[in-house]
C-alpha positions in Angstrom: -71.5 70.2 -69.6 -70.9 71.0 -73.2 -67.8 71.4 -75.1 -68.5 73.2 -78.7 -65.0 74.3 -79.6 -63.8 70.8 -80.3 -59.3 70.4 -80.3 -58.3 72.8 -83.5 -59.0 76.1 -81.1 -58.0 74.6 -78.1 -54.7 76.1 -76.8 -53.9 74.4 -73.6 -51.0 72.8 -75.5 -49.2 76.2 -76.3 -45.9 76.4 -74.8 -46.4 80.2 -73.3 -49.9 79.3 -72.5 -50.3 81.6 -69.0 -53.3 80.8 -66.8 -56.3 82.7 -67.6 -54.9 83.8 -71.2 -56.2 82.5 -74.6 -53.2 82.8 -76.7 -53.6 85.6 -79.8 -53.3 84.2 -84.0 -52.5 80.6 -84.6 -50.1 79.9 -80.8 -52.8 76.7 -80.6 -52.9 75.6 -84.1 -49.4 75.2 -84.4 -49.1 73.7 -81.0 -51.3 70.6 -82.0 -49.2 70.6 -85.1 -46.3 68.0 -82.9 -48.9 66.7 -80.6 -50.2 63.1 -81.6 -53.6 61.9 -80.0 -52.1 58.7 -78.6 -49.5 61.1 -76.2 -50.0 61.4 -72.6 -50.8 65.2 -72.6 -53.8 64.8 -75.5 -54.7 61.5 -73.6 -55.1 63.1 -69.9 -57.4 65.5 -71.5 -59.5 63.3 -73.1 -59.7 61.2 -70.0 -60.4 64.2 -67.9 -63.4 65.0 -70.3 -65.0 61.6 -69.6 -64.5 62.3 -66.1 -66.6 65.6 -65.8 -69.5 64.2 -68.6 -68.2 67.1 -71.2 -70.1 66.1 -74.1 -68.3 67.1 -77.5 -70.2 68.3 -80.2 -68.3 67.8 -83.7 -68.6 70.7 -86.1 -66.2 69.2 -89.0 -67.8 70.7 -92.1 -66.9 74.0 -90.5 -63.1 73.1 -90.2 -63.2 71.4 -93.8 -64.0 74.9 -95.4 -60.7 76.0 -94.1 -58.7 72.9 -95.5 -57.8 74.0 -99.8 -59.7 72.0 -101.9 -61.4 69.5 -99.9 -65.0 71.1 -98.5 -67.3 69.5 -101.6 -68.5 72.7 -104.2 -72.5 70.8 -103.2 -74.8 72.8 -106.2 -77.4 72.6 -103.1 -75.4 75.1 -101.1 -74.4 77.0 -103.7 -78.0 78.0 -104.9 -79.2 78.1 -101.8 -77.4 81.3 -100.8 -78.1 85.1 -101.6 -75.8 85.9 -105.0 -73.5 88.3 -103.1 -73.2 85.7 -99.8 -72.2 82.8 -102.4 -69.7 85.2 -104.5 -68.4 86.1 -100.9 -67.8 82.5 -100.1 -66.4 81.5 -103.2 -63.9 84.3 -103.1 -62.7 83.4 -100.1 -62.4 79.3 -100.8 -60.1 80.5 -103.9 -57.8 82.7 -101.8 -57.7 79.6 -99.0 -56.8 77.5 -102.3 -54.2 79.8 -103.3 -52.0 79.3 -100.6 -52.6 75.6 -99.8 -49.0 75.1 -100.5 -48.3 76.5 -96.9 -51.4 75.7 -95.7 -51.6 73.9 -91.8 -54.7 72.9 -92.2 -55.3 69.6 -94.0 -53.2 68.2 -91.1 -54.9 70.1 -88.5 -58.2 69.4 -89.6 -57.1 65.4 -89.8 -55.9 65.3 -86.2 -59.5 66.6 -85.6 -60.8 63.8 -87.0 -58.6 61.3 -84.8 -59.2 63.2 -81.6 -62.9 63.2 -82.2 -62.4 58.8 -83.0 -60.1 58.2 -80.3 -62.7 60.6 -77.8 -65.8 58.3 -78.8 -64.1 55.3 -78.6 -62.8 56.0 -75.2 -66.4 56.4 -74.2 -66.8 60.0 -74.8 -70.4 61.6 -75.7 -69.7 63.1 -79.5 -72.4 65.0 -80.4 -72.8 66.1 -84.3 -73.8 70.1 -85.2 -73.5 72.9 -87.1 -72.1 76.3 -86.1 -73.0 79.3 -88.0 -69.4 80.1 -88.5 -66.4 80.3 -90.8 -66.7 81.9 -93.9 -70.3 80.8 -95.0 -69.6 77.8 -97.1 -72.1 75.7 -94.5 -75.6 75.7 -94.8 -77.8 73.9 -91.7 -79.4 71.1 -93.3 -76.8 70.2 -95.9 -74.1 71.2 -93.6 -75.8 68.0 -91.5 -75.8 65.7 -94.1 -71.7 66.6 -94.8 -71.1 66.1 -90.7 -72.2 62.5 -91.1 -70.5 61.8 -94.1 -67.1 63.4 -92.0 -67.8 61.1 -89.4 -67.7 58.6 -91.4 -64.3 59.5 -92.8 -63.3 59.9 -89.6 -63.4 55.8 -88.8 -66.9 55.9 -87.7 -69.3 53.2 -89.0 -72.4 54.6 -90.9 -74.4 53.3 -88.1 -72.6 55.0 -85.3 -72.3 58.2 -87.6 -76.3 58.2 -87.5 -76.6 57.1 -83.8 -74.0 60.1 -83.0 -76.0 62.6 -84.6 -79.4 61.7 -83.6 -79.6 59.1 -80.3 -76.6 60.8 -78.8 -77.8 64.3 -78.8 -81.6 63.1 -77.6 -79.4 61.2 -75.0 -77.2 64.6 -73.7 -80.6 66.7 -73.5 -82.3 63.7 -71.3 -85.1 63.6 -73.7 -84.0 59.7 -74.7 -87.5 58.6 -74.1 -89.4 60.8 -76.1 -86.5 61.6 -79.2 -83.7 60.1 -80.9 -84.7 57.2 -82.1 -87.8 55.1 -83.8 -89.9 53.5 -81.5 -93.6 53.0 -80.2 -94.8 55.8 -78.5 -91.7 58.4 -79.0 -91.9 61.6 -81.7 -91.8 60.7 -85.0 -89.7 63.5 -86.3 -88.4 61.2 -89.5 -86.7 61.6 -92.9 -87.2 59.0 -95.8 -83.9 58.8 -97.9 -83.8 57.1 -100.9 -80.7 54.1 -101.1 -79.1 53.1 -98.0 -77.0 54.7 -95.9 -75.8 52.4 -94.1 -73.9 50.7 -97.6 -72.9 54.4 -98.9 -73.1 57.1 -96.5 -73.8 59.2 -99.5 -77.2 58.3 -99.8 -77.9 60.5 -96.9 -78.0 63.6 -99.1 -81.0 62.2 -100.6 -84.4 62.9 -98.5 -87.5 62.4 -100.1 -90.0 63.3 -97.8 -89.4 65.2 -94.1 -91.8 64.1 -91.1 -92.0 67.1 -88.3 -94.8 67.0 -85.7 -96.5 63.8 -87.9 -96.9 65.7 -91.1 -95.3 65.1 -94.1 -93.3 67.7 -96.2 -91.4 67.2 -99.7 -88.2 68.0 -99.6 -87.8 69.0 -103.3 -90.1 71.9 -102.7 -89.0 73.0 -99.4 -85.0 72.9 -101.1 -87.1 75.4 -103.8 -88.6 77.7 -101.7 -84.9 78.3 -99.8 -82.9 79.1 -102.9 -81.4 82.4 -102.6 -82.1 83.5 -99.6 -79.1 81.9 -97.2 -77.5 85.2 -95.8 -80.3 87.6 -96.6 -82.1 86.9 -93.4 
């Protein structure tokens, strides 16, 4: 089984939570507000995750669009999107800005971070996506690159970061053998990045060249042929 909602829209924690009943507005936000990931209720859950294999998938740049000023203004994204989507999105990122002074979210959005830590390091499966949601500030591909980097953030090494958003995901679709990692024999679906990631998680932003299916595409050109058209089809 797979869990895709991750804790900020989980409202088991609510007090009037009623069986069967997803509390309306922000009842669960606010609820995890008091909650920290070391107490017994966030700690029984996460146990009882383990217990039934409920893989986690991590959608963080998602939640970061939602924290004011935090989610990077990437150039990439930017010009990747149709004029009106982008002018959409940035309208929306200033009105979040505007009221970051009673904002929820940059401690929200941090106890995400610890849950996802403290899930993994309990032996949980984290998984690493994207979701086509929020308000269109995350862009597959890029929005990738930025879930690594989060992971990062969130107390992961670069190495695990990687390892959670490649090997783990092979791992939960039982294709281990065949994807997931490099070795003799298995797919060689690859990306050459130029630095190292593993000293600056940064450098993950910067792919050369893209291997799918053994053939090589530049990434320059393909970054080209998208700009403009994110939210037009």
């Amino acid at each position: 089984m797979i869990w895709n909602t991750v804790l900020l829209v989980d409202t088991e924690f609510a007090a009037d939570k009623k069986p069967g009943v997803c509390p309306g507005g922000a009842t669960g936000e606010k609820s995890l507000l008091g909650m920290d990931i070391k107490s017994a209720a966030m700690q029984e859950m996460i146990r009882d995750l383990i217990a039934h294999h409920v893989a986690v998938t991590s959608t963080l740049p998602v939640f970061e669009t939602f924290v004011p000023n935090r989610a990077p203004l990437d150039a990439r994204v930017l010009d990747a999107m149709l004029p009106e989507a982008r002018i959409a999105y940035l309208r929306t990122r200033a009105s979040i800005s505007d009221g970051a002074a009673k904002s929820d979210w940059p401690a929200l959005f941090k106890k995400e971070l610890e849950f996802e830590r403290e899930f993994s390091k309990q032996g949980g499966l984290l998984l690493a996506g994207l979701d086509p949601t929020g308000y269109g500030g995350v862009i597959a591909g890029f929005g990738d690159q930025r879930e690594v980097e989060l992971l990062v953030e969130a107390g992961f090494t670069s190495f695990e970061a990687i390892h959670i958003a490649t090997s783990n995901g092979a791992a939960f679709l039982g294709e281990l053998d065949t994807i997931g990692t490099l070795a003799a024999g298995k797919t060689a679906d690859v990306v050459v990045i130029q630095g190292d990631p593993a000293a600056n998680i940064k450098d993950i932003e910067n792919v050369k060249i893209v291997f799918k299916d053994g053939v090589g595409y530049d990434s320059a050109k393909l970054i080209e042929s998208a700009k403009g058209q994110v939210g037009l089809r």
